[in-house]
C-alpha positions, 0 to 999 in steps of 0.5 A, a space after each residue: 500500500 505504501 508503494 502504491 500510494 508513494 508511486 501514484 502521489 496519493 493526497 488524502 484518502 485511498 482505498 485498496 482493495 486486495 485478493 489472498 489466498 488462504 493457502 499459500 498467503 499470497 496476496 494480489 491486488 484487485 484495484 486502487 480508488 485514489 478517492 474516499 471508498 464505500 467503507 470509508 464511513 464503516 473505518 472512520 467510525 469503528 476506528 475513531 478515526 475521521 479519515 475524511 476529515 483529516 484527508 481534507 484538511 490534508 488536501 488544504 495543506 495540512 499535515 497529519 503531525 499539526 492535525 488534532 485527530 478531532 475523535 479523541 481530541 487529545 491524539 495527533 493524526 499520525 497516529 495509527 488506531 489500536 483497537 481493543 475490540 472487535 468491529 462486525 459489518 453485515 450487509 442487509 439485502 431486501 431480495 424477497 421483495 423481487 419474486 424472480 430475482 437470482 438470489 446469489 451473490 456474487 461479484 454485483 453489489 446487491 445490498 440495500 443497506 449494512 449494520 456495524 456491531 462492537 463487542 469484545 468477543 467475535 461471538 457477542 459482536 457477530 450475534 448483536 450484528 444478526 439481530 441489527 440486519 434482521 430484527 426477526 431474529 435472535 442471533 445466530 440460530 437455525 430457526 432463521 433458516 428454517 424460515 427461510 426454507 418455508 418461504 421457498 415451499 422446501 423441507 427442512 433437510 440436509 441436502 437442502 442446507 448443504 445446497 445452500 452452503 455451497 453458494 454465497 447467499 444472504 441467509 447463508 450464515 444461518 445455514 450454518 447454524 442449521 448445519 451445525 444443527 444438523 450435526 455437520 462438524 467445523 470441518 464439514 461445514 469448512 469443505 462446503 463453504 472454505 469459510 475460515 475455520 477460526 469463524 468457524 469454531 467461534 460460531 461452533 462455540 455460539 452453537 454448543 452454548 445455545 444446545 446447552 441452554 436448550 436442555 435446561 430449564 429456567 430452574 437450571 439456569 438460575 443455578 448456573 450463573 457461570 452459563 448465563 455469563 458466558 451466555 452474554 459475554 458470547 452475545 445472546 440476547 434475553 429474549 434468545 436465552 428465553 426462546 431455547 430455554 424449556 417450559 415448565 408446568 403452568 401453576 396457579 400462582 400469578 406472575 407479578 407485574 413488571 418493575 415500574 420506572 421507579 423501582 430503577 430496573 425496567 423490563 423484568 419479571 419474576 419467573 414463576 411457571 409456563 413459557 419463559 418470557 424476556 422480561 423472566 431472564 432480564 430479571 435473573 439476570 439482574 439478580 445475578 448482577 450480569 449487566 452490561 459495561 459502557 465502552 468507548 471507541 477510543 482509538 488507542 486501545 487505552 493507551 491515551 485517554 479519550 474524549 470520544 463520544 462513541 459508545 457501545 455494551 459489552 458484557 466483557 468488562 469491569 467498569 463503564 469508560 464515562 460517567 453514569 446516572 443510571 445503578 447497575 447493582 444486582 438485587 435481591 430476588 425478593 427484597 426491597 431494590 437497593 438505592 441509586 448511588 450518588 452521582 460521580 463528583 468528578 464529572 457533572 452529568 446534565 440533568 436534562 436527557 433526550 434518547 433519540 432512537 436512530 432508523 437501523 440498517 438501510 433497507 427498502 422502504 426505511 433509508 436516508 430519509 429517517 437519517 434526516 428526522 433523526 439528525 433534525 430532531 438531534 440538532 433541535 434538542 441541542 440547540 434548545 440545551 438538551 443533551 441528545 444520546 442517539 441510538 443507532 447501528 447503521 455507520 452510513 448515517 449522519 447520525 452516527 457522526 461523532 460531533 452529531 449528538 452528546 452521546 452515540 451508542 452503537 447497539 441495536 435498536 431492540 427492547 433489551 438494549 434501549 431498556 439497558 441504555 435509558 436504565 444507565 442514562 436516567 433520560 428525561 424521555 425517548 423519541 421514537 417517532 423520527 426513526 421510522 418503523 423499526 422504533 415505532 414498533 418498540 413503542 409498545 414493549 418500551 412503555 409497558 416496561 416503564 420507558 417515558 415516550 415523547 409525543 403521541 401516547 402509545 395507546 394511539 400508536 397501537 390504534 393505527 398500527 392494529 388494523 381492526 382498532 383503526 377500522 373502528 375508530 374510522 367507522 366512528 368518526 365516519 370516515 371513509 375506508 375501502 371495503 376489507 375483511 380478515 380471513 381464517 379460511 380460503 373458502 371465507 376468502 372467496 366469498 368476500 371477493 365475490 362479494 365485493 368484487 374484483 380486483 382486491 388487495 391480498 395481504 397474508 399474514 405470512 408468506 412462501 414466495 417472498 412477496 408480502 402482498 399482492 393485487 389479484 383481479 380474478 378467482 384463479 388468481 387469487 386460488 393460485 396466489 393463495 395456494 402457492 405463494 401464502 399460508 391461510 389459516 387461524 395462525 396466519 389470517 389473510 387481509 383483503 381489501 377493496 382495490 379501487 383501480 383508476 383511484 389517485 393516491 394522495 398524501 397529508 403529512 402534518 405536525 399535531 399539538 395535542 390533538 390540533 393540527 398545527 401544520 400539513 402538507 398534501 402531495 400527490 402521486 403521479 401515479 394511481 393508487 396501487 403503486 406503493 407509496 415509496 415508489 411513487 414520484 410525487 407533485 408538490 404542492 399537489 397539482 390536479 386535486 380538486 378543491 373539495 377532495 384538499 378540504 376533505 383530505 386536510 378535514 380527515 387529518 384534524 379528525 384524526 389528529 383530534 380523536 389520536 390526541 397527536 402530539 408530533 409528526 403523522 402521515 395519513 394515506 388517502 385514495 381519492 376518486 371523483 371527490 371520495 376520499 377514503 382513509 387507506 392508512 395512517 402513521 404516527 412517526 415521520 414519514 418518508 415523505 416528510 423531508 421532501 416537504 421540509 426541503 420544499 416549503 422551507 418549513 422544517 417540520 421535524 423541527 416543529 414536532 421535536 419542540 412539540 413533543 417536549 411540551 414547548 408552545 409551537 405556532 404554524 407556520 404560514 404555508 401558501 402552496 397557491 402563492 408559490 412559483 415552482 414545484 417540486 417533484 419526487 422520483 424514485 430510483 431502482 436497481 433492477 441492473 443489479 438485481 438479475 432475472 428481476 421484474 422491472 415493474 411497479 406494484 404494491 410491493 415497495 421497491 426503490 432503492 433511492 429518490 431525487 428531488 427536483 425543482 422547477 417553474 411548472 410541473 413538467 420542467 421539475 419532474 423531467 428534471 427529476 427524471 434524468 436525475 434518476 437516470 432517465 436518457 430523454 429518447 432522440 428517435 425511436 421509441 416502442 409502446 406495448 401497453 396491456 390494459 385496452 382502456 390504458 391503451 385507448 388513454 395513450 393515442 393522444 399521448 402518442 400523436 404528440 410524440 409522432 407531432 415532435 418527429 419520434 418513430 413509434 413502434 407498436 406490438 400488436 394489439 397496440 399497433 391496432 389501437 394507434 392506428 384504427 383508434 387515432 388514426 396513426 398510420 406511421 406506427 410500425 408494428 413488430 412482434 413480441 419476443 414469443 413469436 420469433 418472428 422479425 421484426 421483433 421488439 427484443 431484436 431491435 432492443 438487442 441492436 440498440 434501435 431503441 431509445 425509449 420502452 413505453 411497456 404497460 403490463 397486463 396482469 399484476 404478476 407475470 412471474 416472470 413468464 410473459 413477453 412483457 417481462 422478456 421486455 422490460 428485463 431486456 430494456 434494463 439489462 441494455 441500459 434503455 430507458 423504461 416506463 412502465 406506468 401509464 400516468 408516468 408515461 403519460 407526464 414524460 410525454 407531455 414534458 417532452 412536449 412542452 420542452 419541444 414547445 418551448 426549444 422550437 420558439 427558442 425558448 429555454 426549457 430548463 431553468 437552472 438556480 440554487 436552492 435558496 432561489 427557488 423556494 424563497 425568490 425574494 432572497 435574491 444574493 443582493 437582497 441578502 448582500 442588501 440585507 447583510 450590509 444593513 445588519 452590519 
């Protein structure tokens, strides 16, 4: 590295990437970035050391003896991290959401997201990462695997696991735990994987540990203190200990309620009989005074004392590293709670606490969006002189930078840890409204244990999370809610369809294919989804609601004070409801709504608002049609919306909740969409490239990866802009429309005259051709076959030779499994990097942007307009007004 860097002249950072051989230790390497890398973020943080920072002030002609590394604040930058702990990232993947898609991987990034664990062993620092990536499990075990054999429709067998072995997949590593199940040896498992062996035996450790467990009782491992020790030390979660752990008899003694925030100890329960429960071994635990120690990441293993504010738990330690409220004595079973000690002398700890719960591993449908929230929320706090912990796992996140919050730690957001870290930190509260879903699902568990919630009480947030409890409320306050029911049976389930009518919307409750929902149109559909791809039954009830087709989706996010709306934002979805909401590009303000559906849409949110006793940030759903606004859902936390609207209006909404959820007085902001002189579009961005063999389509099923924002001075200008910002090629000459449903292809012809009007060559398969041509008259379309007929000229044929510019592919059915000439289409255009549209409300807004940019460019007109931020949503904030106003202040 040293050669490479000296050669090429690196200044700053560099990343190398190299190959070695476990056999012989020979190393190649594979490429050089003279640039800061994908883990340069991961370093910096598991180091403690800011390599941005520092490659930047070295580029401005700094040097690493002068520079402070600004982490430790005591250290000088030449010096090289030591760490005395161990550091785990695990990518997570969100392949299931793609139900044809090849679920190898290999050399093409594939991930959405990744976690960053520290412990002081590989076994607690592995298990915290598995939890972190997926919080349906509890670490290392097999039962994740089996899971994942179900939703695969496959036994549980050796072959199966072995299969699965062999191959780089993102649940192999529970395939391990399966195997080592199974009774395959380390050696065994090393032949199928070439895994490490030293990984290897640690995960083999995790294993024996977990068998152990398996064959006790919560009787015997009250009296084995030294398994619960090493239990934890190797990273075995309370609620894991209790699921391996063997039941007892039910008896007629009544368990005792959970220790109240009072008592200092949250979260536990004495154990009397029946299933062992969390809250049973938390209490044990305690009692035997096996609690986890706060540690820095100090950079220097110790060597010199650090100021950092980067934390983590380990169970492998004697004493926290900074100064703690919260006791941590063990008790006595039956005796009275021992008194909190005084606090330390030497340090002051502030008195005024807020626990920030972050938004975990990136994944679809939870990213950068909820980074925002949070760090928005962070610096509210802060600057109204609280002290803000942070709670987070995912080191892509601006959260987790060191100067972000007063303090960090680096755990996993489940019950146990956030339990574990307001019992040490005596916070005055915990927001969990700014992480997005994985800390709202914490809001229950996080109360009854004695946890101080700001904002919006838990009993509202369980109402809209439960389905039957907001169905009620609606009907209660007359609000309307498209038709839906829960079913046991798949008899109930047809009859209900027949009732209603098609399409609906299926929603099992579990899943075998992956997909968790899904629109069927007819009964053999429905029998073939529900047959195939979903468990039906009293453990697993399926939800079917009323789709609605041709409905526009629209969207309120607003900010509650005690049950009164202080201020809301309405945007619409360019396309119709049925596409998911974070795929979905979005108009603001919004641009075709009538008058009538905004009262009633802004009416509902102040119903529900009032009836929910908001206090903090909500989003409600609506599908709206010919003036009938009806209710599809409703959340209280941030949405992912909700920094699009803040950067829009210039209005920071999570700013307004954070001091609403502390109790201070909050007015509105005055909002005038009607007064404003640009709008701004959302559009997601996908990455079907790098997701082989999957369809590249939208449905109801989230599946972005990402979003751009633009701005602009009318609706056609932002969202085209938005559109190339997302990676759309504006189409030069050719152009292929193949659309399913007859009523979308008769609402394309006059969308089509305008493309032929700006002098593109359309081609057409079939039953599109005919449309065009006997429909509007257009005889210049060129038909071609479909790709199944194999006859020239054939549409895959021109895509393969790059004749195409631009694919216009509507599908028919909702769910090609990717058996259709539509698929062999849309995979085709993605595969040779050709544009693709495949929604009819889409297509329909490129084509009339096209247009009015064509428009436009033949009078000699720009098009695209081209200023800053500032200028756009404050105009009157011109750079000599400011200098104007700046000068004045002076």
């Amino acid at each position: 590295a040293l050669k490479v860097v000296r050669h090429l002249g690196v200044v700053g950072e560099c990343n190398i990437q190299y190959a070695v051989d476990p056999k012989s230790q020979e190393f190649r390497i594979i490429e050089v970035n003279a640039r800061l890398s994908r883990s340069s973020a991961l370093a910096s943080k598991a180091t403690g050391y800011p390599l941005a920072y520092v490659a930047a002030k070295i580029a401005l002609g700094s040097d690493l003896v002068s520079l402070r590394n600004s982490v430790t604040r005591v250290t000088t930058a030449c010096f090289e991290p030591s760490l005395d702990y161990c550091v785990a990232k695990v990518p997570r993947w969100d392949l299931r959401k793609f139900g044809t898609v090849d679920p190898a991987v290999d050399s093409c990034m594939k991930s959405v997201g990744e976690v960053m664990s520290i412990g002081r062993t590989f076994e607690e620092t592995i298990q915290k990462a598995l939890r972190m990536v997926d919080e349906s499990c509890t670490g290392f075990d097999a039962e994740r695997f089996d899971q994942e054999l179900l939703h695969r429709g496959l036994p549980v067998e050796m072959e199966h696991v072995k299969a699965e072995l062999q191959k780089p997949s993102p649940t192999r590593i529970w395939s391990i735990a399966k195997g080592f199940e199974l009774g395959l040896s380390v050696e065994e498992v090393h032949d199928l994987t070439k895994i490490d062996r030293w990984f290897l035996h640690k995960l083999h450790h995790i294993h024996r540990i977990k068998q152990t467990i398996k064959s006790m009782d919560f009787a015997d491992l009250a009296g084995n203190e030294t398994l619960m020790r090493e239990a934890k030390r190797c990273g075995f979660a309370d609620r894991q200990i209790a699921k391996d752990l063997k039941d007892t008899e039910k008896q007629a003694t009544p368990p005792v309620s959970p220790l109240k925030a009072d008592s200092g100890i949250l979260g536990v329960e004495k154990y009397y009989s029946g299933r062992v429960r969390e809250e049973h071994v938390r209490y044990l635990r305690k009692k035997m005074g096996i609690m986890p120690f706060v540690k820095q990441i100090d950079t220097l293993a110790a060597e010199f004392p650090a100021e950092t504010n980067y934390l983590y738990l380990t169970y492998s330690g004697v004493e926290h590293d900074i100064h703690l409220s919260g006791h941590l004595a063990p008790f006595s079973l039956d005796g009275p709670l021992p008194p909190s000690p005084p606090r330390t002398k030497t340090k002051e700890i502030p008195s005024s606490r807020i626990v920030v719960l972050g938004c975990g591993p990136y994944r679809i449908g939870s990213s950068v969006e909820f980074d925002w929230c949070s760090v928005s929320c962070v610096k509210t706090l802060r600057g109204l002189g609280h002290d803000a912990i942070v709670i987070n796992c995912n080191p892509e996140t601006v959260s987790t930078d060191f100067d972000e919050s007063d303090r960090l730690y680096f755990e996993e957001l489940s019950h146990e840890t956030v339990l574990d870290i307001t019992e040490l930190e005596k916070p005055d509260g915990v927001i969990i409204s700014v992480g997005g879903q994985t800390p709202n699902n914490l809001a229950m568990g996080l109360h009854r244990n004695g946890c101080k919630i700001l904002g919006t009480h838990v009993d509202s947030i369980d109402t809209c999370e439960n389905r039957f409890k907001f169905s009620k409320l609606c009907d209660a306050l007359r609000i309307d809610q498209p038709e839906w029911s829960e079913f046991l049976t798949v008899e109930e389930a047809f009859h209900f369809c027949k009732r209603a009518g098609y399409p609906v919307l299926v929603r099992p409750s579990y899943v075998l294919s992956g997909a968790a929902m899904r629109v069927v149109a007819s009964d053999e559909e429905l029998e073939r989804f529900l047959r195939t791809a979903a468990v039906v039954s009293r453990d697993y009830p399926v939800v079917i609601t009323k789709y609605i087709s041709g409905a526009k989706e629209v969207e309120l996010d607003a900010v509650g004070q005690q049950g009164e709306l202080v201020n809301y934002a309405i945007a619409e979805h360019v396309e119709n409801a049925g596409v998911h909401s974070g795929d979905a590009s979005l108009l603001l303000p919004a641009q075709k709504l009538f008058v009538e559906t905004h009262r009633r849409v802004k009416s509902i949110g102040q119903k529900l608002c009032r009836a929910l006793n908001i206090s903090g940030p909500f989003n409600v759903q609506f599908m709206c049609k010919e003036n009938e606004v009806m209710v599809i859902e409703c959340n209280l936390r941030a949405s992912r919306s909700l920094p699009f609207i803040s950067k829009t209006y210039n209005v920071n909404f999570i700013s307004m909740a954070t001091r609403i959820m502390l109790g201070l007085p909050q007015r509105p902001v005055v909002i005038q969409p009607i007064d404003m002189e640009c709008v701004a579009s959302k559009v997601s961005v996908f990455s079907f490239s790098r997701l082989k063999n999957s369809d590249p389509r939208l449905g109801v099923e989230m599946q972005s990866t990402g979003e751009v924002a633009c701005f602009g001075q009318n609706q056609y200008e932002a969202y085209l802009k938005a559109m190339i910002s997302a990676g759309f090629k504006l189409p030069t000459k050719n152009i292929l429309v193949s659309i399913g449903p007859n009523a979308q292809k008769s609402e394309f012809v006059q969308y089509a005259k305008m493309l032929v009007d700006m002098g593109f060559q359309l081609y057409a398969t079939k039953g599109t051709h005919e449309c065009l041509k006997n429909v509007g008259g257009l005889d210049s379309v060129i038909a071609v076959h479909k790709p199944s007929a194999g006859r020239e000229p054939n549409a895959l044929t021109m895509l393969r030779t790059s004749k195409l510019d631009l694919i216009i592919n509507v599908p028919d059915a909702m769910d090609s499994q990717g058996k259709s000439d539509g698929f062999a289409l849309r995979r085709a255009a993605v595969d040779g990097s050709v544009p693709l549209l495949v929604d009819i409300k889409t297509a329909v807004l490129v084509v009339m942007s096209l247009h009015r940019k064509w428009s436009r460019e033949r009078l000699g007109k720009d098009f695209f307009s081209y200023k800053s931020w500032q200028e756009y949503v404050d105009p009157r904030d011109l750079p000599m007004e400011r200098d104007a106003t700046h000068s004045a202040q002076a």
